[in-house]
Backbone bond lengths (Angstrom), bond angles and torsions (degrees), N, CA, C in turn:
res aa  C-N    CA-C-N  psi(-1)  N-CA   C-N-CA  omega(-1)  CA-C   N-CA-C  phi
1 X - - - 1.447 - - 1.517 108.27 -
2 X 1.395 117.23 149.19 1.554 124.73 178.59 1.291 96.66 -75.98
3 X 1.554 124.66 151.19 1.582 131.96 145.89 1.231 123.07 -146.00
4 X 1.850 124.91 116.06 1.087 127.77 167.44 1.154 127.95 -96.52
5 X 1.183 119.80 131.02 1.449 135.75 -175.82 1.859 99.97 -86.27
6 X 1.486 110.74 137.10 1.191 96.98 171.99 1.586 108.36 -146.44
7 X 1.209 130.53 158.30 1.487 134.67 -157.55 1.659 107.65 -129.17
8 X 1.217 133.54 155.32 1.513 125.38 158.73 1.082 120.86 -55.12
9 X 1.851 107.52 -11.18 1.663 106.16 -171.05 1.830 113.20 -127.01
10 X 1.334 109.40 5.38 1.707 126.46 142.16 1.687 98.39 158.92
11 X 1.402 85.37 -164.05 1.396 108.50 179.90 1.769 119.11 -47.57
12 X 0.836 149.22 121.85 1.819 126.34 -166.15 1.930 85.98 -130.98
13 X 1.211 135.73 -12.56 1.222 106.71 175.23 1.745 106.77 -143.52
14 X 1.166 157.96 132.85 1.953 133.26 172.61 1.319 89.01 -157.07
15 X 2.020 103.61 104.15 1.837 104.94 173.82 1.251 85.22 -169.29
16 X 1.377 101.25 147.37 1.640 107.49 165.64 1.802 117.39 -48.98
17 X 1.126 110.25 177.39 1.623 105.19 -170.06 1.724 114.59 -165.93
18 X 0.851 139.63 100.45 1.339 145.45 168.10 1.587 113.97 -15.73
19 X 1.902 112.59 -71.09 1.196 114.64 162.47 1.627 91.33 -144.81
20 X 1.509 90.97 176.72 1.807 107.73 175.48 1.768 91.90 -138.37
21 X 1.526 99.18 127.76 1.517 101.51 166.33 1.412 98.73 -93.45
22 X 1.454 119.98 150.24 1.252 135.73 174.48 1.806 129.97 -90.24
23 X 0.860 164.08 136.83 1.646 149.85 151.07 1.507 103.73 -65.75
24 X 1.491 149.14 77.01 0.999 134.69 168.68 1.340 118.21 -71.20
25 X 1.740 114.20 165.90 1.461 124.65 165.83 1.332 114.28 -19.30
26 X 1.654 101.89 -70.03 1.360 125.47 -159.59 1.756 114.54 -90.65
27 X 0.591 115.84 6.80 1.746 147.02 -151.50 1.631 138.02 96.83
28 X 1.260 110.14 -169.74 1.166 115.59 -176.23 1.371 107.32 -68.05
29 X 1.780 115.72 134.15 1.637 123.34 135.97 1.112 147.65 -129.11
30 X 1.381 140.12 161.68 1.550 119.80 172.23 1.397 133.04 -105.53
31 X 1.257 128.36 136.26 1.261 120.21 172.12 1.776 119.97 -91.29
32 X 1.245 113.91 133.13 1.484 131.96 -179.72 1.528 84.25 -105.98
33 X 1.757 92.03 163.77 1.242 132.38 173.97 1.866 108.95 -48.65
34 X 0.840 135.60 168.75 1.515 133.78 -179.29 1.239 112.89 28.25
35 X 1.355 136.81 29.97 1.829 135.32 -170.51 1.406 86.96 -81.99
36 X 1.559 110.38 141.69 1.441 142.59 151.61 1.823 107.04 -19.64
37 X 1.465 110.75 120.95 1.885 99.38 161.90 1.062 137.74 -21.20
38 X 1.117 156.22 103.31 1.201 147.38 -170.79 1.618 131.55 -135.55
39 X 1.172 157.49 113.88 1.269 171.08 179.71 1.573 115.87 -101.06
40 X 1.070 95.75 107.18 1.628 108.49 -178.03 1.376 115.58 -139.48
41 X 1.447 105.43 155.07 1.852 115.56 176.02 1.461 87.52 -107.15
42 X 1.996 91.15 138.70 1.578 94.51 153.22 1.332 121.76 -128.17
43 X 1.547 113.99 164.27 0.957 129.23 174.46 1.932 127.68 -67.91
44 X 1.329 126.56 179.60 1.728 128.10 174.44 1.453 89.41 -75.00
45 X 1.624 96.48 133.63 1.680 97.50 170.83 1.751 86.08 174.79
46 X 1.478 107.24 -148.28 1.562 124.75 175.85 0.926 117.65 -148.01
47 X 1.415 118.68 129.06 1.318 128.48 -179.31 1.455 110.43 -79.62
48 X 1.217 132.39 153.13 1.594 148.62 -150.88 0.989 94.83 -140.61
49 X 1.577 138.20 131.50 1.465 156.02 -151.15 1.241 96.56 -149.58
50 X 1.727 128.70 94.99 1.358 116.47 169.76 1.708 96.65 -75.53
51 X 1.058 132.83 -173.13 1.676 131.65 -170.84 1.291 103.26 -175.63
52 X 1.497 115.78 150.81 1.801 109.36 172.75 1.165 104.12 -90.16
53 X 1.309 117.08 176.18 1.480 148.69 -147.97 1.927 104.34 -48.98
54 X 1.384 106.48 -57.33 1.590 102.43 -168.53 1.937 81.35 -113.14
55 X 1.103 149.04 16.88 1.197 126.78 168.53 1.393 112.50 -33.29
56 X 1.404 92.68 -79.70 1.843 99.84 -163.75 1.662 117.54 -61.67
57 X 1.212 95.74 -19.53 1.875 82.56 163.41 1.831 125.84 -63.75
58 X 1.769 95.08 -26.85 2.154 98.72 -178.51 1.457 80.31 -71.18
59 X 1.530 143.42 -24.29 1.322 112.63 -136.68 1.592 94.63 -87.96
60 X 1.430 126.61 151.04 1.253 158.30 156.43 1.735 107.41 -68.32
61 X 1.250 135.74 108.98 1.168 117.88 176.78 1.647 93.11 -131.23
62 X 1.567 95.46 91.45 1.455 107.60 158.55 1.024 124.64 -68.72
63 X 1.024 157.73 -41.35 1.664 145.66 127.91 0.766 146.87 24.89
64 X 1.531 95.91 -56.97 1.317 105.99 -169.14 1.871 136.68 68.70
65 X 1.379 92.11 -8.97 1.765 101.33 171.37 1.562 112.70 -84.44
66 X 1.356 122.41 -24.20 1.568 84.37 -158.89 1.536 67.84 -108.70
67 X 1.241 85.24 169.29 1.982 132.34 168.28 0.910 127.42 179.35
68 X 2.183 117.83 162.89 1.082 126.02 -158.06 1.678 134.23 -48.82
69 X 1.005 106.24 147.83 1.771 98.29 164.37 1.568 112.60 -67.80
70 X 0.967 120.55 122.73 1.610 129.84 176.92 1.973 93.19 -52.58
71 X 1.295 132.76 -14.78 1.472 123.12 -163.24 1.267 90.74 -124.64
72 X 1.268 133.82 -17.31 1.714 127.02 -179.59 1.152 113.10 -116.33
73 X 0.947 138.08 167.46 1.682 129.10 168.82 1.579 88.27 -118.54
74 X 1.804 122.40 -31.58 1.308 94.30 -166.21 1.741 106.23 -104.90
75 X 1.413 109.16 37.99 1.462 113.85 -167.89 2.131 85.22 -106.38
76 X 0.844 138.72 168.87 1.512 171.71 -157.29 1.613 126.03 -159.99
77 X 1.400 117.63 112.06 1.137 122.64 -165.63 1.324 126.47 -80.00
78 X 1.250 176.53 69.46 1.761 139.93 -154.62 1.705 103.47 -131.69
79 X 1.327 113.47 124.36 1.145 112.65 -173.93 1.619 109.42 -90.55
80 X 1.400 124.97 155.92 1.421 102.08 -163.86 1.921 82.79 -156.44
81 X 1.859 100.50 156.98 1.342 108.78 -173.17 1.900 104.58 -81.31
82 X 1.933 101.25 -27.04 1.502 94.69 -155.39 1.620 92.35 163.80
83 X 1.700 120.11 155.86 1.504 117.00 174.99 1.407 95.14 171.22
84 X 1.351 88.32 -158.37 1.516 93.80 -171.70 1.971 87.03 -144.76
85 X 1.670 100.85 155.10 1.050 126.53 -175.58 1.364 122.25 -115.41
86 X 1.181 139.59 137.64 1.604 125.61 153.24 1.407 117.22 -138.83
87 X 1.305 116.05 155.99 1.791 115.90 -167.75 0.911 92.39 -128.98
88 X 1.513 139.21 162.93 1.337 147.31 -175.42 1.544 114.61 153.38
89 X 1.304 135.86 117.16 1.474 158.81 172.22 1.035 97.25 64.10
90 X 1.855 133.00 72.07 1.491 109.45 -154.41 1.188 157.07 7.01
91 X 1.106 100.55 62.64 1.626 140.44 177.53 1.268 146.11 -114.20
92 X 1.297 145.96 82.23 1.196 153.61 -153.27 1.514 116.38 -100.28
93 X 0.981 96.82 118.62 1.808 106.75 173.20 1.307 109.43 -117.67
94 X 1.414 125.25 136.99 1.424 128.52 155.15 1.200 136.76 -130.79
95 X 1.111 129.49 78.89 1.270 153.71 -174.10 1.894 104.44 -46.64
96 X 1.541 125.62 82.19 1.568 112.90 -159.06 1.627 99.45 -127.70
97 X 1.274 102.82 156.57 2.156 94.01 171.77 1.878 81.22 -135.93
């Protein structure tokens, strides 16, 4: 599935992705490949970027926010205050500050 991460101040993540764990309102969830539509607010927490094998090496992280899990190499970090989410035709948007 695609997932873009996006900021008030640009793009901070756009690559295919295995799964993305979320920080929700209500707690944490994850999205898999083909998951049901979905629209959600989230809560302060970190988002979790599972990724394939050489993903995160093409990736460009001008940002400078996300980075590795000290326990995964293929997990992806980004800590975030709060946003909004949507899933749809395997598709990930994240709208985060």
């Amino acid at each position: 599935m695609h997932l873009q991460i996006i900021t008030p101040e640009h793009v901070v993540f756009d690559a295919e992705v295995d799964a993305v764990t979320l920080p929700g309102k209500d707690g944490e969830f994850q999205i898999l490949n083909n998951h049901a539509p979905i629209v959600a607010t989230l809560g302060e927490g970190t988002i979790r970027i599972k990724v394939h094998t050489k993903t995160f090496e093409d990736f460009d992280n001008q940002s400078g926010k996300v980075y590795s899990s000290p326990s995964n190499e293929k997990t992806l970090l980004l800590d975030i205050k709060g946003g909004t989410i949507e899933m749809n035709n395997n598709k990930v948007i994240v709208l985060a500050n």
